[in-house]
PyMOL commands that place a pseudoatom at each C-alpha (Angstrom):
pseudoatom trace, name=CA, resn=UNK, resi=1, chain=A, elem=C, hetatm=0, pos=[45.792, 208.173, 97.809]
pseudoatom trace, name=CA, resn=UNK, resi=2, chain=A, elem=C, hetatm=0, pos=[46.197, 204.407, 97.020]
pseudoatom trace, name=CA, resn=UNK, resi=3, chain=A, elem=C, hetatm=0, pos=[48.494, 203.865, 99.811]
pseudoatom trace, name=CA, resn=UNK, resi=4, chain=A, elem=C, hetatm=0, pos=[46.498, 205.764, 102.068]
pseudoatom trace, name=CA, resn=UNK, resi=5, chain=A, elem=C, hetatm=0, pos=[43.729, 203.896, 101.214]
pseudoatom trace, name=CA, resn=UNK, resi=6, chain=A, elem=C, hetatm=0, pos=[45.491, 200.480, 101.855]
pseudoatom trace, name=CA, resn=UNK, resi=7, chain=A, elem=C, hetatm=0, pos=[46.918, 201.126, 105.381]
pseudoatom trace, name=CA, resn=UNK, resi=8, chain=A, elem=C, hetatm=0, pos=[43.469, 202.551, 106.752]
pseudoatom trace, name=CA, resn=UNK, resi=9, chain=A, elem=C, hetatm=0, pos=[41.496, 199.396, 105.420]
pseudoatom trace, name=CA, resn=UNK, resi=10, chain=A, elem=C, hetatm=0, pos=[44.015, 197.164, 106.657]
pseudoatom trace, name=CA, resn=UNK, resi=11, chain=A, elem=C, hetatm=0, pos=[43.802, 198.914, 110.166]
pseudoatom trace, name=CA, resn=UNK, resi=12, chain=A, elem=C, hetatm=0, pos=[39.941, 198.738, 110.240]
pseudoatom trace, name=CA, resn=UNK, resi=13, chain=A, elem=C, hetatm=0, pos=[40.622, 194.657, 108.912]
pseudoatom trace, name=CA, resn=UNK, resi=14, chain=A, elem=C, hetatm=0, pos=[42.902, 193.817, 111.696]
pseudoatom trace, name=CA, resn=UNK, resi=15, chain=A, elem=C, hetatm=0, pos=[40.856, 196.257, 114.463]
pseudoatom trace, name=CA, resn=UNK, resi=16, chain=A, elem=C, hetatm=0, pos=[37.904, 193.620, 113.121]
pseudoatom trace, name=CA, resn=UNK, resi=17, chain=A, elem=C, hetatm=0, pos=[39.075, 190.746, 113.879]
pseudoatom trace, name=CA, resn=UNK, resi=18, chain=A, elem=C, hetatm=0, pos=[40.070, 191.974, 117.161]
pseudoatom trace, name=CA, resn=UNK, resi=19, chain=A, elem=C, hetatm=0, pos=[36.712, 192.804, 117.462]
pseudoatom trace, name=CA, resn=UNK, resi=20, chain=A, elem=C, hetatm=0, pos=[35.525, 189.542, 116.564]
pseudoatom trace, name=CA, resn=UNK, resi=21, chain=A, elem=C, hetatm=0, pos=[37.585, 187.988, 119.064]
pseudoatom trace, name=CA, resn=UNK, resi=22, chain=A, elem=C, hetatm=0, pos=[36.170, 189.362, 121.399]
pseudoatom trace, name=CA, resn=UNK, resi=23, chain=A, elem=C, hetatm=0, pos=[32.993, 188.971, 120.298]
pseudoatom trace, name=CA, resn=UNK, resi=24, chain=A, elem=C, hetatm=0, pos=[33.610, 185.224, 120.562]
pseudoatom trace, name=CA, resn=UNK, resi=25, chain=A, elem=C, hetatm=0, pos=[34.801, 185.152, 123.332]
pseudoatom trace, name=CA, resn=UNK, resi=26, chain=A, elem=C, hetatm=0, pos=[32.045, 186.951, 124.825]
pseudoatom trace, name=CA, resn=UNK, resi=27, chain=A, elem=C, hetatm=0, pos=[30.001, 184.532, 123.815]
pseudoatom trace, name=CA, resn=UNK, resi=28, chain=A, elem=C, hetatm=0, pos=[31.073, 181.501, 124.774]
pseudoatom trace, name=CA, resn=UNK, resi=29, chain=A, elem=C, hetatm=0, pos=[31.507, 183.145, 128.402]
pseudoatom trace, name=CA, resn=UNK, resi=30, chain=A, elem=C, hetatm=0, pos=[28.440, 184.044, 128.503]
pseudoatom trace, name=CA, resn=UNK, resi=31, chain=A, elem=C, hetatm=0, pos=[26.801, 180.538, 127.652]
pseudoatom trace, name=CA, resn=UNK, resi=32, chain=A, elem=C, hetatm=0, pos=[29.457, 179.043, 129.746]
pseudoatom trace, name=CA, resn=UNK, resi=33, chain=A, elem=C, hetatm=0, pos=[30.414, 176.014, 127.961]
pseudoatom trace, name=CA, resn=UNK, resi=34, chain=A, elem=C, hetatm=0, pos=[31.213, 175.629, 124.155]
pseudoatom trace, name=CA, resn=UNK, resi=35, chain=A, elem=C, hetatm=0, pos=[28.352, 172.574, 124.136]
pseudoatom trace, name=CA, resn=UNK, resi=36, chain=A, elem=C, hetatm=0, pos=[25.882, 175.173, 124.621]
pseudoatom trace, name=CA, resn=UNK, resi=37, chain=A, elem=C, hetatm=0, pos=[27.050, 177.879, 121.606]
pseudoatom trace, name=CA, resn=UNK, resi=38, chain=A, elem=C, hetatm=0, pos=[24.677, 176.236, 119.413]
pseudoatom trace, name=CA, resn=UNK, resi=39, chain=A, elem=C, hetatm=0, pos=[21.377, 177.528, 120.970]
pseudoatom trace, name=CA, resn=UNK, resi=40, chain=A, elem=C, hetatm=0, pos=[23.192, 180.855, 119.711]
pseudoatom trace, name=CA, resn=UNK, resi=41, chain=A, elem=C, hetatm=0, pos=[22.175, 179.697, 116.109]
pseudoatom trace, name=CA, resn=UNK, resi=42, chain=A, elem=C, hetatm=0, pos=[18.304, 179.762, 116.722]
pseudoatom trace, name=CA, resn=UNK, resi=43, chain=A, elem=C, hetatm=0, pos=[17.832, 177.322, 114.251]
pseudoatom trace, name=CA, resn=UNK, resi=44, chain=A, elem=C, hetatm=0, pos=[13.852, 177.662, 114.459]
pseudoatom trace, name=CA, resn=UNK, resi=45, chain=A, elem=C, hetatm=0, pos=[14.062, 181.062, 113.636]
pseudoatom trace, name=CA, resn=UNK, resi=46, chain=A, elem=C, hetatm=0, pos=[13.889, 182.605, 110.524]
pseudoatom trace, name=CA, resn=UNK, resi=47, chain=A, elem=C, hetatm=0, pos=[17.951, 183.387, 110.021]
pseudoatom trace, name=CA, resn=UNK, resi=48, chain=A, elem=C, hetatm=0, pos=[17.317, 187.126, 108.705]
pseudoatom trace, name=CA, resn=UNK, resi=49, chain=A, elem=C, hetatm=0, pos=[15.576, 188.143, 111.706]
pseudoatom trace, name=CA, resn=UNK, resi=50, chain=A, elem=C, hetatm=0, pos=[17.679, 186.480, 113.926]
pseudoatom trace, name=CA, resn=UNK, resi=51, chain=A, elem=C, hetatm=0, pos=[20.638, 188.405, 112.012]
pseudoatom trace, name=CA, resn=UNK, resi=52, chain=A, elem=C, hetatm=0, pos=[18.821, 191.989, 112.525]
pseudoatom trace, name=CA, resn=UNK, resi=53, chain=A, elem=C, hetatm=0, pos=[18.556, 191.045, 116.562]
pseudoatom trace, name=CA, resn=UNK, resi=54, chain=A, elem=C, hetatm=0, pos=[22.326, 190.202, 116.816]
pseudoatom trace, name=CA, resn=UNK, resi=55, chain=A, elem=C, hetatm=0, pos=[23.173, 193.174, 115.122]
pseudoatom trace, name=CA, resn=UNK, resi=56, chain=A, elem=C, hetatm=0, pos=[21.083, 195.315, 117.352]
pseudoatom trace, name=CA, resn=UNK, resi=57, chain=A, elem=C, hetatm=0, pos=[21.725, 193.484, 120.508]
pseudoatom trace, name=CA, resn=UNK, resi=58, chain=A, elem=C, hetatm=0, pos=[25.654, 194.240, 119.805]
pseudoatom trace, name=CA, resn=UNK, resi=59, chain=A, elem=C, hetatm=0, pos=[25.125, 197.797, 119.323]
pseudoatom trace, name=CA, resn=UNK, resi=60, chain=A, elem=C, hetatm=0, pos=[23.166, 198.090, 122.759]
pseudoatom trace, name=CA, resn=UNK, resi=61, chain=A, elem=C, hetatm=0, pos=[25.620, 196.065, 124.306]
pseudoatom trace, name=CA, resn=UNK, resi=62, chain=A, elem=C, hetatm=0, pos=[28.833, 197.582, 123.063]
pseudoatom trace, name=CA, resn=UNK, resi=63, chain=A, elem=C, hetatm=0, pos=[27.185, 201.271, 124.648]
pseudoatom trace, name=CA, resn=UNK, resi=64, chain=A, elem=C, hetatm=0, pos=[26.462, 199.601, 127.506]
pseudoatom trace, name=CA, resn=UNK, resi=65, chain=A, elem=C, hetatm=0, pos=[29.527, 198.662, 128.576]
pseudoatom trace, name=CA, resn=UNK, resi=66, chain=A, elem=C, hetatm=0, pos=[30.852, 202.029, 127.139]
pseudoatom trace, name=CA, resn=UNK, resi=67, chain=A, elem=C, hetatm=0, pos=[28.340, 203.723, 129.065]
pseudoatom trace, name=CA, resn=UNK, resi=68, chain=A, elem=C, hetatm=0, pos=[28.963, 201.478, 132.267]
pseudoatom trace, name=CA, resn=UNK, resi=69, chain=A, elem=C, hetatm=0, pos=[33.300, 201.129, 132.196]
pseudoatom trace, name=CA, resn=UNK, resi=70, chain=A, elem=C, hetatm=0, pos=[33.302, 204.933, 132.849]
pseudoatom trace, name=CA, resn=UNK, resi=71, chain=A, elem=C, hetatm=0, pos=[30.199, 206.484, 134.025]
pseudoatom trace, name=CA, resn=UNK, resi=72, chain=A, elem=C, hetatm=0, pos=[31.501, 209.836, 135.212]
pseudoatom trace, name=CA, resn=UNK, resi=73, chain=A, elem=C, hetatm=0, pos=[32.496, 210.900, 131.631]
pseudoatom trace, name=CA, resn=UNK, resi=74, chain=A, elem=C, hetatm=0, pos=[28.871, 210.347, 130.692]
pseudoatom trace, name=CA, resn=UNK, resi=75, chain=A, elem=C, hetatm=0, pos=[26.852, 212.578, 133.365]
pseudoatom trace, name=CA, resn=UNK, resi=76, chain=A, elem=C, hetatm=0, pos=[24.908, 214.495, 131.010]
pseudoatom trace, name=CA, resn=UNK, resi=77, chain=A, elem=C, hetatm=0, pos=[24.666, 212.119, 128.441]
pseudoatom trace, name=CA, resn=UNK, resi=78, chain=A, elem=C, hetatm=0, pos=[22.512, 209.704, 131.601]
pseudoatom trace, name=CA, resn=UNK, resi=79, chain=A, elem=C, hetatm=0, pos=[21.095, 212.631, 133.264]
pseudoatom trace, name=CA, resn=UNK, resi=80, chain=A, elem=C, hetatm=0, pos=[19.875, 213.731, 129.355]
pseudoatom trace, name=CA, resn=UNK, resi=81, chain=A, elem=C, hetatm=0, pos=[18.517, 210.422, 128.608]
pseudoatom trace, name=CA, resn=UNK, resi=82, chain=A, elem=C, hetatm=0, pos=[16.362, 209.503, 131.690]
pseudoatom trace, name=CA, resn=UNK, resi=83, chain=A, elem=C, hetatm=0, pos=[15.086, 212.991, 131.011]
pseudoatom trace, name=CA, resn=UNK, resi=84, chain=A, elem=C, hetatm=0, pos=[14.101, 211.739, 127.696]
pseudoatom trace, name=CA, resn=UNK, resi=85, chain=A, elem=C, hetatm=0, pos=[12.952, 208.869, 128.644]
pseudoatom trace, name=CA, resn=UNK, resi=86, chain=A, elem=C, hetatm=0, pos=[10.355, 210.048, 131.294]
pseudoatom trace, name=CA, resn=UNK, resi=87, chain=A, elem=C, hetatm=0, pos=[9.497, 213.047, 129.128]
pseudoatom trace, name=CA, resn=UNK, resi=88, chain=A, elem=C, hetatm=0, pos=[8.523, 210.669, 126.065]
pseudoatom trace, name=CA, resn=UNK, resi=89, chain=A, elem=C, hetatm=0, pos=[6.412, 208.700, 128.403]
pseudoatom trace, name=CA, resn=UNK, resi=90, chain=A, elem=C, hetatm=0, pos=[8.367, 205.558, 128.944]
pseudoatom trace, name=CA, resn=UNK, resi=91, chain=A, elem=C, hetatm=0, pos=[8.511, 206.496, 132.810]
pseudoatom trace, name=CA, resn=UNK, resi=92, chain=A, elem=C, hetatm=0, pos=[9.783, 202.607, 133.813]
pseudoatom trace, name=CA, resn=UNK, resi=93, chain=A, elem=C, hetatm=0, pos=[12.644, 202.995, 131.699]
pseudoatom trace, name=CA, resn=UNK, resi=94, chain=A, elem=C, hetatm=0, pos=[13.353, 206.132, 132.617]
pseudoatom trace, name=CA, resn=UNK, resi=95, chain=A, elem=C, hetatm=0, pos=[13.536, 205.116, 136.416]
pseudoatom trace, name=CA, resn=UNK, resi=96, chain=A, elem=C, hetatm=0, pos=[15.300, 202.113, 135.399]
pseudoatom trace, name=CA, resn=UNK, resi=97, chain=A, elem=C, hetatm=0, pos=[18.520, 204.556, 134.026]
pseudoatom trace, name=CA, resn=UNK, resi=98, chain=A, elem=C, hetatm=0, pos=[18.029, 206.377, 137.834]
pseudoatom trace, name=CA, resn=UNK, resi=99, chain=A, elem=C, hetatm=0, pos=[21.025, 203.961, 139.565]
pseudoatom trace, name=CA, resn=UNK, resi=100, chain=A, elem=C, hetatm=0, pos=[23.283, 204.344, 136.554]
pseudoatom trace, name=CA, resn=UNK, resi=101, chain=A, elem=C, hetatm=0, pos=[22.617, 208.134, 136.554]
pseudoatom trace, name=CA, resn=UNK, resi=102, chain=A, elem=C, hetatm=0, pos=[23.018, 208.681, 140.715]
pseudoatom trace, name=CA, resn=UNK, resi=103, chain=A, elem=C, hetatm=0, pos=[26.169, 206.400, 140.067]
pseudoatom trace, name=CA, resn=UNK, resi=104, chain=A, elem=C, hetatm=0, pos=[27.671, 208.726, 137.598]
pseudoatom trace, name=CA, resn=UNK, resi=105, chain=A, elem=C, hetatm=0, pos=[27.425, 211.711, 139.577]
pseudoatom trace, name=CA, resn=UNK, resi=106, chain=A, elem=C, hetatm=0, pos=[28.495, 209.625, 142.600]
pseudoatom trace, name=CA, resn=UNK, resi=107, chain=A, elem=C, hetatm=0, pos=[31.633, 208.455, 140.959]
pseudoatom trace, name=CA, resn=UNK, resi=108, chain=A, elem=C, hetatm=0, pos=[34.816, 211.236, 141.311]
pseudoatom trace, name=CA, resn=UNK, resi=109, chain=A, elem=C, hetatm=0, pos=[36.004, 213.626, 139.049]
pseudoatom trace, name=CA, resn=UNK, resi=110, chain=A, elem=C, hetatm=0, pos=[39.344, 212.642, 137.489]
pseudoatom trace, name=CA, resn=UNK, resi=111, chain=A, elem=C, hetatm=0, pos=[41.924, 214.554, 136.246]
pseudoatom trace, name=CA, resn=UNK, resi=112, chain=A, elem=C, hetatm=0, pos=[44.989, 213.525, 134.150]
pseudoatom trace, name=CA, resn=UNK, resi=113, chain=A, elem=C, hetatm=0, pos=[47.026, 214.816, 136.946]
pseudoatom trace, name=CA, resn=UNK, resi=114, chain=A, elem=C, hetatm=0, pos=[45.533, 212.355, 138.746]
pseudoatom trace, name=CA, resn=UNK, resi=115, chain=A, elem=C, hetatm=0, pos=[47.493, 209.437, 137.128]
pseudoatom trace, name=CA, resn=UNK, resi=116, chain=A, elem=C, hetatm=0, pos=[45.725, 206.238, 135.340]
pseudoatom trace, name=CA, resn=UNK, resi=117, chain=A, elem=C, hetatm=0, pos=[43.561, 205.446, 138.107]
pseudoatom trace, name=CA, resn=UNK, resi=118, chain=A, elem=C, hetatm=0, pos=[42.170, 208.482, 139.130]
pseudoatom trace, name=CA, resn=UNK, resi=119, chain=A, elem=C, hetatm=0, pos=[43.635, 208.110, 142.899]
pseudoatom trace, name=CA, resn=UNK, resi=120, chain=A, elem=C, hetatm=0, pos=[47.160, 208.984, 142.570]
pseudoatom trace, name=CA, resn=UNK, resi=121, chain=A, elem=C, hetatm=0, pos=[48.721, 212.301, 142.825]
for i in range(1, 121): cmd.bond("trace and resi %d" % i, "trace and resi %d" % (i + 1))
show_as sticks, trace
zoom trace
């Protein structure tokens, strides 16, 4: 069980520093230029809170783009969450996930006979 043990948390320590590469480098693309990364530090803010945002922000972000890089595989997922959205009473937000969700059902089915891309046959 030791060994077992070993490999898995030495996959999950070399899948996060992949992770954290990217993360980086995400970040300094977005800000554009490495003189601005440190108004990333928000060194008026208490660091805590600032902490709890980042780690929030990164969860919505990392869906996102899960959500966004293939939309057709997540049809009902969108469809069930603007339904949930309007139904709770946040109707804005709800019509705000209406592109993503017309886009989903928009985009083609794909089928691994399909090859990689989804066009070839």
């Amino acid at each position: 069980m030791a060994g077992v043990d070993g490999v898995l948390a030495g996959r999950a320590g070399v899948a996060g520093e992949y992770v954290a590469g990217l993360i980086a480098a995400a970040e300094l693309d977005t800000v554009g230029t490495p003189r601005k990364l440190p108004m990333d530090l928000w060194p008026d803010q208490d660091p805590a809170l600032v902490q709890e945002i980042w780690n929030r922000a990164l969860v919505v972000g990392v869906r996102a783009g899960q959500l966004m890089a293939a939309p057709r595989l997540y049809r009902d997922k969108l469809t069930r969450l603007q339904g949930e959205l309007a139904e709770a009473g946040f109707a804005a937000m709800g019509r705000t996930v209406g592109p993503a969700v017309g886009a989903a059902w928009r985009a083609p089915e794909w089928h691994p006979v399909d090859g990689e891309d989804g066009r070839e046959h």
